[in-house]
Each structure stands twice: as C-alpha cells, then as structure tokens.
C-alpha positions as CSV (number, residue, x, y, z in Angstrom):
1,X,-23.2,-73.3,-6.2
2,X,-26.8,-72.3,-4.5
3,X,-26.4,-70.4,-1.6
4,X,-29.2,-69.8,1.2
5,X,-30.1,-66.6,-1.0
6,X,-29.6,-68.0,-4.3
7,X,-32.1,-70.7,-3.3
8,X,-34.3,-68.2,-2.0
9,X,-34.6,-66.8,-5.5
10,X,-34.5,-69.6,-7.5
11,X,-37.4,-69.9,-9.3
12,X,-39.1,-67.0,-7.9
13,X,-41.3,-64.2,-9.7
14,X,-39.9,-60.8,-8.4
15,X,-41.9,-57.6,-8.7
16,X,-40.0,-54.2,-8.9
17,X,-41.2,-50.4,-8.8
18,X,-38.7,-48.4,-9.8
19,X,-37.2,-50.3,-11.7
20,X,-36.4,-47.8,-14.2
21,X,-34.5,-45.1,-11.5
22,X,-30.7,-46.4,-10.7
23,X,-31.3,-48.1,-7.6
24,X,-34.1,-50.2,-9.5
25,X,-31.7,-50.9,-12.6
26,X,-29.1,-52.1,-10.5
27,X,-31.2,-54.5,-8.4
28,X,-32.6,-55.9,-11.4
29,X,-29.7,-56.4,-12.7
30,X,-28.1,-58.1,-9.7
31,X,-30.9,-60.5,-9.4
32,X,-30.6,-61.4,-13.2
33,X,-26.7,-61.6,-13.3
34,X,-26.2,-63.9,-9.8
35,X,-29.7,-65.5,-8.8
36,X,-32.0,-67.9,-11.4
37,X,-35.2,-66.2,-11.2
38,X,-37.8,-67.0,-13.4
39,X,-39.4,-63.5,-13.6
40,X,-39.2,-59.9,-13.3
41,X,-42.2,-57.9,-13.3
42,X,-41.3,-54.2,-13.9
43,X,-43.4,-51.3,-13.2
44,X,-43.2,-49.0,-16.0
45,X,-45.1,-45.3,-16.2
46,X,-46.3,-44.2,-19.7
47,X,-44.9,-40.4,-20.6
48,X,-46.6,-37.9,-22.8
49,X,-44.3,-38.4,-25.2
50,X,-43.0,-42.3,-24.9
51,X,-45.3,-45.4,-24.2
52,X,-44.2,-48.2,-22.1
53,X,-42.7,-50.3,-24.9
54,X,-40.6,-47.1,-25.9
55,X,-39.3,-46.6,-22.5
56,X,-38.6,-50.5,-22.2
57,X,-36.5,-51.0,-25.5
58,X,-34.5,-47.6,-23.8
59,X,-34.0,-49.2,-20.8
60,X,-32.9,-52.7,-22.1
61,X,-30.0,-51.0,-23.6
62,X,-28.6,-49.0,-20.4
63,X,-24.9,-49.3,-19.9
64,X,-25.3,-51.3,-16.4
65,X,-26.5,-54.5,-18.4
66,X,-23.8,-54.9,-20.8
67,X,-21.7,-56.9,-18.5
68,X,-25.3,-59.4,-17.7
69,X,-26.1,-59.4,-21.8
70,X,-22.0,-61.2,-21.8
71,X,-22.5,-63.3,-19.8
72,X,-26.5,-64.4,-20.4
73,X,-27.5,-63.0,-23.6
74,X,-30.9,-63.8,-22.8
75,X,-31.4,-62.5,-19.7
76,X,-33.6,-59.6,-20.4
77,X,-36.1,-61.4,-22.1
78,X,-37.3,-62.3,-18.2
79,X,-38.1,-59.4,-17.9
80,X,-41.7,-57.9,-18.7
81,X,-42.9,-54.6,-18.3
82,X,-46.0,-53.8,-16.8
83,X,-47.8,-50.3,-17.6
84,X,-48.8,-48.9,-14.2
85,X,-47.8,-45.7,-12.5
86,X,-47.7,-45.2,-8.5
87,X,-49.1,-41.7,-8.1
88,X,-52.3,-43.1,-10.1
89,X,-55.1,-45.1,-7.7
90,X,-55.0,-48.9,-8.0
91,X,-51.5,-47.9,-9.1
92,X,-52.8,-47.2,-12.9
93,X,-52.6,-51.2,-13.7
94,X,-55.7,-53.0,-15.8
95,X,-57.4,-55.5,-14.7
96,X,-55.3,-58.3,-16.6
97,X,-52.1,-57.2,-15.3
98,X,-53.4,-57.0,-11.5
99,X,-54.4,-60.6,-11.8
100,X,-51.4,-61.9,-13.4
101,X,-48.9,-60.4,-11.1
102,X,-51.5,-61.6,-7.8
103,X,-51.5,-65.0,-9.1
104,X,-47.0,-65.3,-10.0
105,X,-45.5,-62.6,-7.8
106,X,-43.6,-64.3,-4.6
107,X,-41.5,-61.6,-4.2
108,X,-42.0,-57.1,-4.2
109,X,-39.5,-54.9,-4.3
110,X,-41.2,-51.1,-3.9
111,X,-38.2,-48.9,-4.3
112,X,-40.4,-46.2,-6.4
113,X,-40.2,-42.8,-4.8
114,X,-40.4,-39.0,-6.0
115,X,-36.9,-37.4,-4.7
116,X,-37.6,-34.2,-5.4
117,X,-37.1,-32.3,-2.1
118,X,-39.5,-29.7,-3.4
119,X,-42.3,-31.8,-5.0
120,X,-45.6,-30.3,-4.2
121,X,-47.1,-32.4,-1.1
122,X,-50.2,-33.4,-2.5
123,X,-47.9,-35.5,-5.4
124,X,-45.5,-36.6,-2.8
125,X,-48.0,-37.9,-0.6
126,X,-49.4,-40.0,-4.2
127,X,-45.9,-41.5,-5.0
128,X,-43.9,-42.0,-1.9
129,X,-47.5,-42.5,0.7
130,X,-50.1,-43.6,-0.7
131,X,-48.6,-46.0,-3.5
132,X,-47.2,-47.7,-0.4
133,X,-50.2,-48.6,1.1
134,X,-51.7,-49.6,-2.3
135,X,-48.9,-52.1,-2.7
136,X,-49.8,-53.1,0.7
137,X,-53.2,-54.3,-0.3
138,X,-52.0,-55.7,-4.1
139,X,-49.4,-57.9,-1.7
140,X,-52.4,-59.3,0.6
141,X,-53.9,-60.6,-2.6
142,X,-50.5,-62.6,-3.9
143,X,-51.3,-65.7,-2.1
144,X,-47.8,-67.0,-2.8
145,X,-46.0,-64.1,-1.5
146,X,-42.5,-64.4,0.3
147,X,-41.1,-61.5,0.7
148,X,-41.7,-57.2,0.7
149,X,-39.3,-55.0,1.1
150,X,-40.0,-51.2,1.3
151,X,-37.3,-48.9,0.3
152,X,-37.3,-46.0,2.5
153,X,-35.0,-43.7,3.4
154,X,-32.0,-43.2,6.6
155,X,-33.3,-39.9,6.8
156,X,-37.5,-40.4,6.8
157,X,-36.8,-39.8,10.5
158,X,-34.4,-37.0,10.1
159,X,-35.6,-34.3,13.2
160,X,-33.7,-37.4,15.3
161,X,-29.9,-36.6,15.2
162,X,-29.3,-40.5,16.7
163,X,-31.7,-42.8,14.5
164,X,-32.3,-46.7,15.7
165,X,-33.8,-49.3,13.7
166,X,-37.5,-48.5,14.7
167,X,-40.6,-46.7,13.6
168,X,-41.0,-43.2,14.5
169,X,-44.6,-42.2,14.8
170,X,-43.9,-39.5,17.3
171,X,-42.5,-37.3,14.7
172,X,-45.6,-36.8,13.1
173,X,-48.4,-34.5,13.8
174,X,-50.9,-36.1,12.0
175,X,-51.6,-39.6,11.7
176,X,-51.0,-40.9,8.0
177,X,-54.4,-42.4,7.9
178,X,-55.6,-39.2,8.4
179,X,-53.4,-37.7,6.1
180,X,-54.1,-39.2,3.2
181,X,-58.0,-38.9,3.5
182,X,-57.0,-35.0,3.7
183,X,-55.0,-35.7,0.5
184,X,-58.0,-37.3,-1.2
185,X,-61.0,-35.0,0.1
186,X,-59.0,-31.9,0.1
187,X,-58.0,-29.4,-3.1
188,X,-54.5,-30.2,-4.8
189,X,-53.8,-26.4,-3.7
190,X,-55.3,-26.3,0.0
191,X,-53.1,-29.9,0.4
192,X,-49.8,-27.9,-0.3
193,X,-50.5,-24.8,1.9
194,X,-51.2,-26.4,5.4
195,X,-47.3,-28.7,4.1
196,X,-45.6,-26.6,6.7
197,X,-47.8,-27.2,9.4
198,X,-48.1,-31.1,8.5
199,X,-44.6,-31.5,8.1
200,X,-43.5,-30.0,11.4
201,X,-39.7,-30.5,12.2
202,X,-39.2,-32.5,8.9
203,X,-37.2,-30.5,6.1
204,X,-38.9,-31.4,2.9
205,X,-42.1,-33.3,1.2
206,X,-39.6,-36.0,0.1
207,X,-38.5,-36.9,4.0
208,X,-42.2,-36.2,5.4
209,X,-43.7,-38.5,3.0
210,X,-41.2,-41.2,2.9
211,X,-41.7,-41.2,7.1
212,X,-45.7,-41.3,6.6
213,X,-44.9,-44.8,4.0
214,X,-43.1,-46.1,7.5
215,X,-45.9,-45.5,9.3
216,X,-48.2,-47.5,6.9
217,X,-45.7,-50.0,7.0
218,X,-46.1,-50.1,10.6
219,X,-50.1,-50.1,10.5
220,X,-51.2,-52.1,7.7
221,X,-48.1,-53.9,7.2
222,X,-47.8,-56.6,10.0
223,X,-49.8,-59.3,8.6
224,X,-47.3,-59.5,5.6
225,X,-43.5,-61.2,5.4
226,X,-42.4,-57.1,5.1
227,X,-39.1,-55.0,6.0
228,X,-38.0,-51.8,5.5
229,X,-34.9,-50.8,4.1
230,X,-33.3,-47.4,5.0
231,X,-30.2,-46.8,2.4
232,X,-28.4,-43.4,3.3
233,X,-26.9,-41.2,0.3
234,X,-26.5,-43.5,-2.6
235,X,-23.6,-42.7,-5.1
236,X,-22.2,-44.9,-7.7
237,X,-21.8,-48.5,-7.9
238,X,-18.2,-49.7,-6.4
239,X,-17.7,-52.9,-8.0
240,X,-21.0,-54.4,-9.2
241,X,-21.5,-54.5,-12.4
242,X,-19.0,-52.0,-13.5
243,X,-17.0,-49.7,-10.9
244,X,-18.4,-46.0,-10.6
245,X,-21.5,-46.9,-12.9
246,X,-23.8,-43.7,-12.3
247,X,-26.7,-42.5,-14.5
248,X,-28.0,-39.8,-12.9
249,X,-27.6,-35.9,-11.4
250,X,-29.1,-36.5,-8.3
251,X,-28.3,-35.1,-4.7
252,X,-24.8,-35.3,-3.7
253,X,-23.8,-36.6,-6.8
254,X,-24.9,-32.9,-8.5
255,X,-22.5,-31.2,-6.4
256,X,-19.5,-34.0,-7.3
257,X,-20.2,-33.5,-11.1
258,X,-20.2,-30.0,-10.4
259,X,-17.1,-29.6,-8.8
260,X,-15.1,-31.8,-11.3
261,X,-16.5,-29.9,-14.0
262,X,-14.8,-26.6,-12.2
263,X,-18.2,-24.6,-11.9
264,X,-18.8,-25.6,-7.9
265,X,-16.2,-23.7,-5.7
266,X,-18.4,-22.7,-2.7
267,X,-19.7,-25.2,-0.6
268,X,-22.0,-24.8,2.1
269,X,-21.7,-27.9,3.9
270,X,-20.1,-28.9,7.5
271,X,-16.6,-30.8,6.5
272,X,-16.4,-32.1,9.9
273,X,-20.0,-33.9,9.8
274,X,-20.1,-37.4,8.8
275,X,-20.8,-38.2,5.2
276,X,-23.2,-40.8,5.4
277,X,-22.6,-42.0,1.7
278,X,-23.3,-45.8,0.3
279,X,-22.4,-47.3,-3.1
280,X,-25.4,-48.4,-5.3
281,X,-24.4,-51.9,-5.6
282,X,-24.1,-52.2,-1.6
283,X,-27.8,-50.8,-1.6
284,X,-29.2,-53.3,-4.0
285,X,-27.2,-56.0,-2.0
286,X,-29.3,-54.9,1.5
287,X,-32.1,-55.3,-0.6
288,X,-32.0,-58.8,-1.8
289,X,-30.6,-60.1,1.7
290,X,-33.4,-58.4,3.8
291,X,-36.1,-59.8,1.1
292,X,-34.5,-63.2,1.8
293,X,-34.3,-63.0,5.6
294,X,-37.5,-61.6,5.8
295,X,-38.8,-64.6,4.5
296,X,-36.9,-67.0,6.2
297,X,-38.3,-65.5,9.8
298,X,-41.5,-65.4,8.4
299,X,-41.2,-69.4,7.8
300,X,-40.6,-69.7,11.1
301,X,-43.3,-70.2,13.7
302,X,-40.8,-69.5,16.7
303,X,-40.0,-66.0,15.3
304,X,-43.4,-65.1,12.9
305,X,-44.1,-61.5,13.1
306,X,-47.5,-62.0,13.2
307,X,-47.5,-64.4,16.3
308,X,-45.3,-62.4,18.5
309,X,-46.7,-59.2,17.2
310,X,-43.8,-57.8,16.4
311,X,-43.4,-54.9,13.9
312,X,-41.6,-55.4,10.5
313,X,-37.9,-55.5,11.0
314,X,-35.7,-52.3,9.3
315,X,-32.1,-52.5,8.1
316,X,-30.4,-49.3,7.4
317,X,-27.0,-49.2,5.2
318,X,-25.2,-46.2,6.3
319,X,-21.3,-45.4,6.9
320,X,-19.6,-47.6,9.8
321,X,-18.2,-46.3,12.8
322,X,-15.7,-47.5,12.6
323,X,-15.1,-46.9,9.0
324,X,-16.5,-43.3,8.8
325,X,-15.5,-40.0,6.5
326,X,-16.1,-36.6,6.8
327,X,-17.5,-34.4,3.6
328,X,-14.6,-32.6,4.2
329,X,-11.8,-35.8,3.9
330,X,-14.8,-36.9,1.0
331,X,-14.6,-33.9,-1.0
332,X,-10.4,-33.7,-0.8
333,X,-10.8,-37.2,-2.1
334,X,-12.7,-36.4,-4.6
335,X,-10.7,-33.2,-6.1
336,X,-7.6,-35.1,-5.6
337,X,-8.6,-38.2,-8.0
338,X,-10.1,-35.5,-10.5
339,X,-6.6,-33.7,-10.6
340,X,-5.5,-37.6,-11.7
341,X,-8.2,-38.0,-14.3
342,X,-9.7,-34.8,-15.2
343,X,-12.0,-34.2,-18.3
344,X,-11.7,-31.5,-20.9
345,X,-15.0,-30.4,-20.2
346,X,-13.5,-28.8,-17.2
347,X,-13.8,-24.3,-17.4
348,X,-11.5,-24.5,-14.4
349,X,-9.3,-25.6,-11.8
350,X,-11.3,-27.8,-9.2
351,X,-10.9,-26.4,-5.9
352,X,-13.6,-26.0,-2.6
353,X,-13.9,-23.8,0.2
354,X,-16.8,-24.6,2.7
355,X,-18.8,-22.1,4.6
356,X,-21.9,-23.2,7.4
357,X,-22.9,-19.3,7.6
358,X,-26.2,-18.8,5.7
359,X,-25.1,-15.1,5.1
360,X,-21.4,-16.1,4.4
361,X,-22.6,-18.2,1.8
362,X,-24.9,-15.9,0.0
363,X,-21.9,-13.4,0.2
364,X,-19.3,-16.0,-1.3
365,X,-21.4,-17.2,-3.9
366,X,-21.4,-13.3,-5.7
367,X,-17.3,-14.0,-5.8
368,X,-17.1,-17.7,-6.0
369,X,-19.8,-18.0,-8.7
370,X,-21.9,-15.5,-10.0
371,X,-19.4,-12.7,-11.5
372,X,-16.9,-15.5,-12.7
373,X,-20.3,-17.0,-14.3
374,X,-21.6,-13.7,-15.6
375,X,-17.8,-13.2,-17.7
376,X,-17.9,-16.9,-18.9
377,X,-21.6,-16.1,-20.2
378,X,-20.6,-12.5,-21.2
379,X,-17.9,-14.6,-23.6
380,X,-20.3,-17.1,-25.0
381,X,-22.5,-14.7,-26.3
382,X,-19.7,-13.1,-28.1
383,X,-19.2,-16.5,-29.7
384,X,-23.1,-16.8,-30.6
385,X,-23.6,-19.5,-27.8
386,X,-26.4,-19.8,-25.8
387,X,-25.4,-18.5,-22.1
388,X,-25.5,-22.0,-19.2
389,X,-23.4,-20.9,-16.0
390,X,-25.7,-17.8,-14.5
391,X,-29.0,-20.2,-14.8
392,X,-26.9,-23.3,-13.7
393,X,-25.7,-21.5,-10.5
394,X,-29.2,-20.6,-9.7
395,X,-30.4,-24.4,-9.3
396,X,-27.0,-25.0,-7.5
397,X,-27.3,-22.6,-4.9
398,X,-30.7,-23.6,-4.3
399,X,-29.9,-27.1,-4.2
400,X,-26.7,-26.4,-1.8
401,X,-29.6,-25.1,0.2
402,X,-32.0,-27.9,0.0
403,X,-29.0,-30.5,1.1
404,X,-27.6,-28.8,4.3
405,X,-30.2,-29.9,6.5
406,X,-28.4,-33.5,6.0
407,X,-24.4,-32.4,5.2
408,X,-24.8,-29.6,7.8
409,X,-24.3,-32.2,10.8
410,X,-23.5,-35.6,11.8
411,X,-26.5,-38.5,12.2
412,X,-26.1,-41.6,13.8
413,X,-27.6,-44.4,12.2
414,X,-28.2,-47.9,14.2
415,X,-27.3,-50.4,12.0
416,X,-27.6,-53.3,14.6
417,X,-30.3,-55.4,12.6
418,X,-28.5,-55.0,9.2
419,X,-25.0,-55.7,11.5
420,X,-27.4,-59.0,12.3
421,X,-28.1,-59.7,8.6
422,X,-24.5,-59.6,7.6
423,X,-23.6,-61.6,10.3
424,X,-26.1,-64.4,9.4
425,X,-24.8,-65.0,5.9
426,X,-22.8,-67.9,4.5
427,X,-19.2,-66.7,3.3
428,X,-20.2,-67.4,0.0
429,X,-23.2,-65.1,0.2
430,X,-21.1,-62.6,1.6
431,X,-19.1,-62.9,-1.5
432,X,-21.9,-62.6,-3.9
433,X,-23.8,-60.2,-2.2
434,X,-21.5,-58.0,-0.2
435,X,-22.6,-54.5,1.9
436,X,-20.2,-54.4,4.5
437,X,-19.1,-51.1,4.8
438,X,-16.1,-51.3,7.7
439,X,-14.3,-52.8,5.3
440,X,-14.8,-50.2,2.1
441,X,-11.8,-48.5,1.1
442,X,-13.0,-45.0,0.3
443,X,-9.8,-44.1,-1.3
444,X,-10.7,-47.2,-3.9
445,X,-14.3,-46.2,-4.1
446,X,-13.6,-42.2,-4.5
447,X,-11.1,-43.1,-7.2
448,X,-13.9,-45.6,-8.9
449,X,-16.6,-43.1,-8.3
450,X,-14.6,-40.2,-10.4
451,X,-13.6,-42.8,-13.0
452,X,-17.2,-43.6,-13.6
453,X,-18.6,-40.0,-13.6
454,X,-15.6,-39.2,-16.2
455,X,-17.0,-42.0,-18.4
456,X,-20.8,-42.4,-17.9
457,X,-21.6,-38.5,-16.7
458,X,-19.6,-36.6,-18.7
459,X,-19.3,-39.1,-21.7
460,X,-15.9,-38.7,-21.9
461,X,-13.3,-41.6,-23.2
462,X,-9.9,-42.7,-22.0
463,X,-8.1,-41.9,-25.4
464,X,-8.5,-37.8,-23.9
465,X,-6.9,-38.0,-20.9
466,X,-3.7,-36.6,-21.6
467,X,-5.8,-33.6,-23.5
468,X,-7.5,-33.2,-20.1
469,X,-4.2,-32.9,-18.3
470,X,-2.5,-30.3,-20.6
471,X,-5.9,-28.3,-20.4
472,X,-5.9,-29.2,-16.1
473,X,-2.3,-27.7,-15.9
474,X,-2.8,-24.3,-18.2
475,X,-6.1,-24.2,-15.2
476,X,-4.3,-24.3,-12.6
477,X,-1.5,-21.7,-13.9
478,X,-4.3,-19.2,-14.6
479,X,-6.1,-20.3,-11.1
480,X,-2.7,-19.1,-9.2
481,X,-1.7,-16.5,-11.4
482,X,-5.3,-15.0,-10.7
483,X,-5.1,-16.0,-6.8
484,X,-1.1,-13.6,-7.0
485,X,-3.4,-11.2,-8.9
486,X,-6.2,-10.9,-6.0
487,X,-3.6,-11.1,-3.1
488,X,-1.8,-8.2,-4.4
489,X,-4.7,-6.3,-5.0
490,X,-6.5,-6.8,-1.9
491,X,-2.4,-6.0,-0.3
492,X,-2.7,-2.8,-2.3
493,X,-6.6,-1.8,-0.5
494,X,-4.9,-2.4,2.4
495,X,-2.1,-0.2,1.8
496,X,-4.2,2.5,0.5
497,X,-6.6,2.3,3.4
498,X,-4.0,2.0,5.9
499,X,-2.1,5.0,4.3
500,X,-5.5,7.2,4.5
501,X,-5.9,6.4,8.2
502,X,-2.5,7.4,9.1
503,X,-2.8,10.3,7.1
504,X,-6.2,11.3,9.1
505,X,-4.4,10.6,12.9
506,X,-1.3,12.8,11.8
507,X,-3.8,15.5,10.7
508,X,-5.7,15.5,13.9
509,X,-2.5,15.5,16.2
510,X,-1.4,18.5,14.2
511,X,-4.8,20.0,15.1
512,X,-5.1,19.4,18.8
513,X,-1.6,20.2,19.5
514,X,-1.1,24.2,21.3
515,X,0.6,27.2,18.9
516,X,4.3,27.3,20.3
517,X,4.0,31.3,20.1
518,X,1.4,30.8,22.2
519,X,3.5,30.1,24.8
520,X,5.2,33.3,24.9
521,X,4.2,36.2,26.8
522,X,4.0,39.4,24.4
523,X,6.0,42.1,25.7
C-alpha cells in the first residue's frame, strides 16, 4: 500500500540532527519501520571519550529498534553516520561529507537542540541559533531538496499566555541577526552577563534561543520548502514502537520517575493548569506529515511560499480542547497506575501534595524532603553506602523551579494549521501516522507511560511485581502509621498550647479582679 506520505518518502535521502536524543531515535525509526527510504544521514557528535563509530554501534542497539530489526533485519544498515556537531561552525562536517549529503539529501529533519534550561547563553545560542541558520545555508546548496522541517518548541514564544501558529518577532529585544554577531565578536563570559537583558520576558536560554531559530526561520528561511514544528512536553511513546518507550530523565518526566520511585512528595506546580503533554511517537508523526505537506505546497505554483510571499507554515502538537488534562488529574493518574505496578526500587509510598507559594514551597520541602532525606542518608552510611537523597533533592527542587514557569499556568496553543494537516490525510495515513490528540485516552497512555518507565527507566522486569506489591503495602502501612503518629502529635502541641493560654487568661482574671475584704469598711 503507498500512501500520499509513503510515496513522499519513497526513495528519498533523509537527513536527521538529533538523531541520537529520543525524539531523533524515534523518528528514525518510524521512517525506517513504515516508509522505503533509501537513506538516513545521521548527525553524530564525537565525545572525549567515544568517537562517532562508538557512539553509532551504541545507538544501533537501543531498545526502540528491536521491534524494526524483527521485522527488517537490515534496516539499520541505511543508516550512515556522519561526524559533525551543531555548536561547531560549518556544523564541524569535512569537506567530503558536506558534498555528499548536498548532492543526496532531499529531505532535513533539524530536531538538534540543547534543553538545558540553564545552558550558558553563549552555547545556547551555538546549538539551538546559530546551527539553525547554518543548516539554512547547507539546505540552499541541496539542489534536490523537498522538504525542512525545524523542530522548535510550543513554548519558544512562552511570555504569550494564548500562542497562534505565527512568528513572534515582537518578543525579542534584539534582532537575531544581531544577536549572533554579538555572540561571535563578543567574550564567551560578557555573552552570558547581558542573558538577562537579551532575554527579556523569556524564562530561560533554552526558550530565548529556540524563539531566536524562529526568527531565522522567518528571515532566511522563505526561499526554502521549510516549516516549523512546535511539539509541547514530550513524554513517552504511546503505541509506536513499543508503548511507554522512554530513554531519558528529562523535564517532566524527572519529576514522574521521581514520584514513582517515592522520593518526590512536594510539588510546586498549579493542578488546575493545563498539562500540555504529547507522546513521542505522536511528535515524530507531526514531523513526517509536515515534511510531506511542506513539500507538496511547495510543488504547487498556486500556493508556493515564495510566490505569495508567505512565511513558512508552523504546526504545533499540543493537548486538545476538547481532550485536555490538568497536572493535577495527570499526576492522580500517574500515582494511581504506580500503586497497580510499582517497583521495588520504591523507599516509599507515592503520594503528592502541590503548593504555587514560592515561600510555601521552600518551607515544605524541609518536611517533605530534606529531614526524611537526611535519616535515609544518615542510615546508608551506617550501612557503608554512599549517601544519594540530600544531593538528589537539591537538583529536584531546583528543577521544580526551573519548570513552573510552564506547569504554573495554562497556555493556549493554536493548533489550526496542524488541525489542517490532520484533516488533509488519507485514512490510511492517519492510520500509519497518527497524532490526533482529541481522541488519546490518557487513562491508556498514563497506564503505558508508567509501564514503560517501570521497564526501560527503572530496569525493572515483570517477574517482580508481586515483590513490588508486598514491599508497596508494608509502605503504605508505615506511611499511615507515621501520618496517626504526626496527627497526634501536632493534636498534642495543640493541647499543650491551648492549655498554656488558658492557664495565662485565668491568671490575669485572678489578677484584675478587686480584694473582697476590700469591700468592707473597717470599723
């Protein structure tokens, strides 16, 4: 069966950044396992300690391709990594691999980004900015090209509360053009001090940046068959290739891992905000259908971008309307299908309170977190282990932090061109490449999502479940045992403080009230 996007992709050379983060892995994957391309470039840095081929041979045996290796045992061998890294100019690739992938490449796919929310700016502007516009200019060389699609963000735009499908150049202070000549004449150092005044309204380098790649999209973009792609919060794959599939600690995720494991008690999130969460496999879907209708308008002289003028098209994936989910209904989900299938790494009963107080938080997190952590510590050096919990709440609470600028408060995302896309798909594409989310069951994708942590996160098989349990229900008797405990002591302060202020009234009635002798006239 060929389908409008399987044609597309027949045949087709496909470029990838990123390739090696989890968005990247599952797109690749997707376009090995359903479309017949006939090659995949991917982008692969060179670390101190691994070279290229290292890192390749890792990556070919990642969990998300044992379903393709079934079904096409040689699919990976279309696959050829390409040294090259995107915070390097001419994106650190020689001479020979620039011309091979200018004269095959029909098809990029830049979905490389630093997500650090605290990356200095001067290496945030190199990754998420400037490798942007250096892909730009490789693309104008591929004579053959079909299709570009720039993986961005929802929130590149985040000081809107309501976000449409459109460029935002209002929100920054400083034209990217500009900014990147600062970031290449300027000091590493000087670059990262005048961040807060560059950045403006935007909470973070990774945001700031990401907006600044929209911008060069916008600018030096418009002669190329390109589209943006905002995804919100990714979490795990729902279906596609195995349910829950998750390989990283990222975000969101973080503070799901940390909750099932029973370290995370304290939130400080909004539960009645939106949770503008996406599976991964939906994401990679969006992808490939926006690189496919990209190049389908492109074909066509009645709609061409460059004729009318009109700036590249964005599709943003977020939660539906009509289909939407508080972090507060997410995180009940969550705890609820971990009571179901908990793991025996847990060190106590899952529960979570929220908080949206700054000081509140700060305060809970001595009683939530830090003395429970300092006891649990206190015991593993007893045992000669090495202390985790009091360091581990550290980066937690400043990552809780770093995240409630997003799960503090509802967005509204536009999703009317991506609404479009959907729309414009055969049924059978639909089926093959689905991302509609009015119609995903969070209770299915919760329940898939904690399966997947408990097996690719926490490394944890089936055969220990019922160990799990026993160990979940001697948790939870403790956890209310030591709730009865608390309750009666903080009933037993009352008492004695309520005893101590009665005390001090009958004390000063017994003052201020007149001698009865005094009443008497002495004779």
């Amino acid at each position: 069966m060929q389908t409008d996007i399987l044609q597309f992709y027949r045949d087709k050379s496909v470029f990838v950044t990123g390739g090696t983060g989890f968005l990247g892995k599952v797109i690749i994957e997707k376009l090995l396992r359903s479309t017949d391309v006939r090659r995949v470039y991917l982008l692969v840095r060179p670390k101190k300690n691994d070279t290229v081929e290292g890192r390749f041979q890792a990556w070919k045996d990642e969990p998300v391709f044992e379903i393709l290796l079934k079904a096409k045992p040689g699919a990976l061998k279309l696959v050829t990594p390409i040294s090259g890294d995107c915070s390097e100019p001419g994106l650190g690739l020689s001479d020979g691999d620039r011309r091979m992938v200018t004269a095959d490449v029909q098809v990029i796919i830049h979905s490389a980004a630093s997500i650090r929310f605290v990356e200095p700016l001067h290496r945030a502007l190199n990754i998420n900015t400037r490798a942007t516009r250096l892909l730009i200019q490789l693309a104008k060389e591929m004579k053959g090209l079909k299709a570009f699609v720039h993986i961005s963000t929802a929130f590149s735009n985040c000081p809107s509360q309501y976000i449409e499908e459109r460029f935002y150049p209002e929100h920054l202070s400083c034209p990217v053009a500009k900014v990147l000549e600062f970031n290449e004449t300027l000091s590493p150092d000087l670059m990262d001090k005048m961040a807060p005044a560059l950045m403006g309204k935007f909470p973070n380098t990774y945001t700031y940046t990401k907006a600044l790649a929209e911008q060069v999209i916008q600018m030096e973009g418009q002669d190329l068959p390109i589209c943006v792609f905002r995804p919100a919060i990714i979490l795990a794959n729902f279906k596609e290739p195995m349910s829950g599939w998750i390989d990283n600690l990222h975000g969101i995720v973080a503070l799901i891992y940390g909750n099932a494991h029973g370290i995370l008690r304290l939130l400080y999130v909004n539960p009645k905000a939106d949770a503008l969460v996406v599976p991964g496999d939906y994401c990679a879907n969006v992808a490939l259908a926006s690189g496919w209708q990209v190049a389908k308008n492109s074909e066509s002289p009645s709609s061409s971008q460059l004729a009318a003028k009109k700036p590249p098209p964005i599709y943003t994936l977020a939660t539906a309307k009509s289909n939407s989910i508080t972090f507060g209904e997410a995180v009940k989900l969550g705890i609820a299908h971990n009571h179901k299938i908990p793991v025996t790494k847990t060190i106590w009963y899952p529960f979570a309170h929220f908080t949206t107080c700054p000081w509140l938080f700060k305060l809970g997190c001595i009683f939530y977190h830090l003395i429970p952590g300092f006891f649990f510590d206190l015991l593993l050096r007893i045992q000669g282990k090495k202390p985790i919990l009091m360091r581990s709440y550290q980066k937690i609470h400043e990552a809780l932090l770093l995240l409630f600028p997003f799960n503090g408060k509802t967005y509204e995302m536009d999703m009317k061109n991506t609404n479009q896309l959907w729309d414009s798909m055969s049924p059978e594409d639909r089926s093959i490449f689905p991302f509609d989310m009015a119609t995903l069951n969070w209770e299915e994708y919760y329940s898939r999502i904690l399966s997947g942590m408990r097996v690719f996160l926490f490394k944890e098989s089936w055969d220990t479940l019922e160990v799990a349990k026993k160990r979940l229900f001697r948790f939870y008797v403790l956890h209310r045992f030591l709730q009865l405990v608390l309750c009666l002591a903080l009933g037993k302060i009352v008492w004695i403080l309520y005893s101590l202020i009665a005390n001090n009234n009958i004390r000063s009635i017994e003052v201020t009230l007149p001698s009865p002798v005094a009443d008497f006239p002495s004779i």
